[in-house]
VEXZA-559294 format. One record per atom (N, C-alpha, C, O, CB): residue in three letters; z, x, y. Coordinates in steps of 0.02 Angstrom, whole numbers, plus 50000, padded with zeros to 5 digits. Glycine has a CB too. Layout:
N
alaZXY
...
//
This chain:
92
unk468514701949524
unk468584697149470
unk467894695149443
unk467444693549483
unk468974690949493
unk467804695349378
unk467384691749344
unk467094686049359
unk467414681049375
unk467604690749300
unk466334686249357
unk466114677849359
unk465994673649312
unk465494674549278
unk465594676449386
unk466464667849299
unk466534664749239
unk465994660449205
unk465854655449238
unk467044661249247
unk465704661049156
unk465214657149154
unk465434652449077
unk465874653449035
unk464464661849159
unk464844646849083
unk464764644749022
unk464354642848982
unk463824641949011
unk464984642149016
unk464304641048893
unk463734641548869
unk463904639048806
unk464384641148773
unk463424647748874
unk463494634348787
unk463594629448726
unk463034630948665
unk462434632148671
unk463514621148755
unk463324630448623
unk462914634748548
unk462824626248502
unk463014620548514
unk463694643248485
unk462554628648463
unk462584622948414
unk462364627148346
unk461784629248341
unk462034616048435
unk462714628048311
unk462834631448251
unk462564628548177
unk462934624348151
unk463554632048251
unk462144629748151
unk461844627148092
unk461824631048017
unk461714637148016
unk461194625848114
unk461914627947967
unk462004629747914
unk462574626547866
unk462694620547864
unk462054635547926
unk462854630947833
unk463484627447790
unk464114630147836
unk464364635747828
unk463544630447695
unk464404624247897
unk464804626847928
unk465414621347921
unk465984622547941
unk464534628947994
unk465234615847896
unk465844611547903
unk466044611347835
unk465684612147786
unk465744604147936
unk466674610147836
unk467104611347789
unk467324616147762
unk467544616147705
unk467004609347756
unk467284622847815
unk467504629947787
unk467864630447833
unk467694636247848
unk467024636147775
unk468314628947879
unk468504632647924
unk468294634848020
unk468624637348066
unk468424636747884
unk467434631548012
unk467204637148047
unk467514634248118
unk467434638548161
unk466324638848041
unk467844628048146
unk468134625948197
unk468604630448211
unk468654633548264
unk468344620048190
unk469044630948155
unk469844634948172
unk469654641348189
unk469874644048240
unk470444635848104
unk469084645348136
unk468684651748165
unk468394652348235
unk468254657848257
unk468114652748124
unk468304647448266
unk468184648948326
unk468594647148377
unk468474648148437
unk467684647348337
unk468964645048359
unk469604642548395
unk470004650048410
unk470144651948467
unk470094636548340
unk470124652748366
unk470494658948344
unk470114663448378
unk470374666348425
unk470534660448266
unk469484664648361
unk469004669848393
unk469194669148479
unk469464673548512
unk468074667848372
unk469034663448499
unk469014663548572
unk469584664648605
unk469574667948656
unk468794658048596
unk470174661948579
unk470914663148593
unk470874672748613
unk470984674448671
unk471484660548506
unk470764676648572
unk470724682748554
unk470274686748608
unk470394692648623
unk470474682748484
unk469684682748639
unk469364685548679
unk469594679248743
unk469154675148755
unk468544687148651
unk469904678948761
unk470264675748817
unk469834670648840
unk469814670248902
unk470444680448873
unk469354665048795
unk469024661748814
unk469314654948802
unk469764654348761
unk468494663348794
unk468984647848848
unk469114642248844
unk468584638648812
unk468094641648791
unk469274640248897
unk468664631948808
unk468124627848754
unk468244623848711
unk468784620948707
unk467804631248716
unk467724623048671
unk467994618748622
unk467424620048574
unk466954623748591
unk468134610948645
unk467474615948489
unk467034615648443
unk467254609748400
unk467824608248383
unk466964622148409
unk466584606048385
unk466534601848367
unk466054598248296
unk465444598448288
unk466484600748418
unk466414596048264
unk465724594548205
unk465284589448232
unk465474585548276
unk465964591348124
unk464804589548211
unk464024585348227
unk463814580848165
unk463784583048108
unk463314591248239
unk463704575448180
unk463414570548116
unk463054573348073
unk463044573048012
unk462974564948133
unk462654577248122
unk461944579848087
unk461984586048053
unk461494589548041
unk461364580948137
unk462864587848029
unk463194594847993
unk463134601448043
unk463364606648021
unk462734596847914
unk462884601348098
unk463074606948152
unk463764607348180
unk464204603048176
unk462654606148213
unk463784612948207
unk464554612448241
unk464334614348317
unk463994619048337
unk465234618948205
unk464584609848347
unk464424611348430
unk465054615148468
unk465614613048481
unk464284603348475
unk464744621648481
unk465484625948543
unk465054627348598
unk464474629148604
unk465954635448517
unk465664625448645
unk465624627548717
unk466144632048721
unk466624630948684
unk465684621848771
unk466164638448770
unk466524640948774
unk466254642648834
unk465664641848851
unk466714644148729
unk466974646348883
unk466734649148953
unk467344654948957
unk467854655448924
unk466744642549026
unk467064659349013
unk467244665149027
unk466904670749057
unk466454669749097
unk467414666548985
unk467074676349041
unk466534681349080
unk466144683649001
unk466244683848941
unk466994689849137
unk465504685449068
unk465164687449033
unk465144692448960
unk464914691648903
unk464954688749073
unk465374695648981
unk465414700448910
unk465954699348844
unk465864701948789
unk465614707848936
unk466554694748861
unk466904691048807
unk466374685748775
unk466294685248715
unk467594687248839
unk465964681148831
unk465394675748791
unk464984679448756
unk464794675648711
unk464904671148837
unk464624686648746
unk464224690148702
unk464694690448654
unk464544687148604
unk463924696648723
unk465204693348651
unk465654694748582
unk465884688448535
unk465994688748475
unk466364698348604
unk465924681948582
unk465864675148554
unk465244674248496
unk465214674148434
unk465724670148618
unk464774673748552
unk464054672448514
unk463934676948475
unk463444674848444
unk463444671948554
unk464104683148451
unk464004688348410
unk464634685048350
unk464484684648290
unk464134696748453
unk464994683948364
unk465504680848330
unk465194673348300
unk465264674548241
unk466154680148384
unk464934667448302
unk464624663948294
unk464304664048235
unk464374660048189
unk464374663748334
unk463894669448240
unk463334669348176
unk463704671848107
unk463484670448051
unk462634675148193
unk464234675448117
unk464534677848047
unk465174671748030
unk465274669847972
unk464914687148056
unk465524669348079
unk465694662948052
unk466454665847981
unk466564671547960
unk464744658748012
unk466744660747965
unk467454662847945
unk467014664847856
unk466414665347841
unk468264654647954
unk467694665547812
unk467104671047750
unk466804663447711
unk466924665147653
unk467734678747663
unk466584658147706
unk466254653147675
unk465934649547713
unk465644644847686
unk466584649647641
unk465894649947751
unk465244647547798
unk464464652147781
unk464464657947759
unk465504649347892
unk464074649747791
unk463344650847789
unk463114649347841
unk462994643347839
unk462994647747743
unk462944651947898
unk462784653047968
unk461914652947963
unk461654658247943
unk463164660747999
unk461544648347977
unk460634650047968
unk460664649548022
unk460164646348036
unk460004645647929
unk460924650548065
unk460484650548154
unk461024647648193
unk461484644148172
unk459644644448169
unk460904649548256
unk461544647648328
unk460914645848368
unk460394649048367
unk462184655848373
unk461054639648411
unk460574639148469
unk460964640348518
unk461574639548513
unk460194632848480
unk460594642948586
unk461344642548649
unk460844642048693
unk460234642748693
unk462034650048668
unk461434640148744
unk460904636248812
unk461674639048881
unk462234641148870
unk460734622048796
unk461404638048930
unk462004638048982
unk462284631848983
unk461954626848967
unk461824639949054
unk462914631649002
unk463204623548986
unk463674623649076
unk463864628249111
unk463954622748884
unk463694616749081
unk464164616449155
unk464814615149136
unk465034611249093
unk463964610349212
unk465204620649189
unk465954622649174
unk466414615249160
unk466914613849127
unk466294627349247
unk465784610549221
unk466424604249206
unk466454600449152
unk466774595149154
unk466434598849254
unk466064603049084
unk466174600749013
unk467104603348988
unk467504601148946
unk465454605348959
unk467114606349016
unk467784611148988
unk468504609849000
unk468764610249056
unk467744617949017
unk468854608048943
unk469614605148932
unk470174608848899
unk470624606048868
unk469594599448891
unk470124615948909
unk470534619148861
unk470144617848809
unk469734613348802
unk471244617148854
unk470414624948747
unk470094624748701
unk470224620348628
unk470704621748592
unk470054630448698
unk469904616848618
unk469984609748564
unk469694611348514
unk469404616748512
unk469664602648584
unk469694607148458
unk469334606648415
unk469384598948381
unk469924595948377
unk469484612248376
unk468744595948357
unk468884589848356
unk468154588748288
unk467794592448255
unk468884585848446
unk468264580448296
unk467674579548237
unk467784581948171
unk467354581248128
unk467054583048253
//
């Protein structure tokens, strides 16, 4: 079995108000991941997501292209601790 990990992005550009929550909601569903995403005051969208390794690359590769009206200028990511994680949400 896989070792599950996790890892929180913070997504910048023109991402709120297109979609890009439900887009990653959808994305992760698809690659069997948990998490969540969230809008940010400061117009970022914050995702955590966890899983194995090689579904979280196809995430974060997924990230930067974002649903078709979003404008994606940059993803930050960091490792995040699993006990952030509630099923996958979306909120904000």
């Amino acid at each position: 079995m896989a070792i599950q990990q996790c890892l929180k992005a913070w997504v910048y550009g023109k991402v709120q108000g297109v979609g890009y929550r439900l887009f990653c909601k959808r994305r992760a569903k698809e690659l069997g991941l948990q998490g969540y995403a969230l809008n940010l005051p400061d117009g970022r969208v914050e995702v955590l997501i966890c899983g194995e390794e090689a579904q979280l690359q196809k995430m974060i590769e997924s990230l930067y292209l974002g649903p078709i009206f979003a404008q994606v200028l940059g993803v930050d990511v960091e490792p995040a601790d699993p006990r952030q994680l509630a099923g996958f949400m979306t909120g904000g």
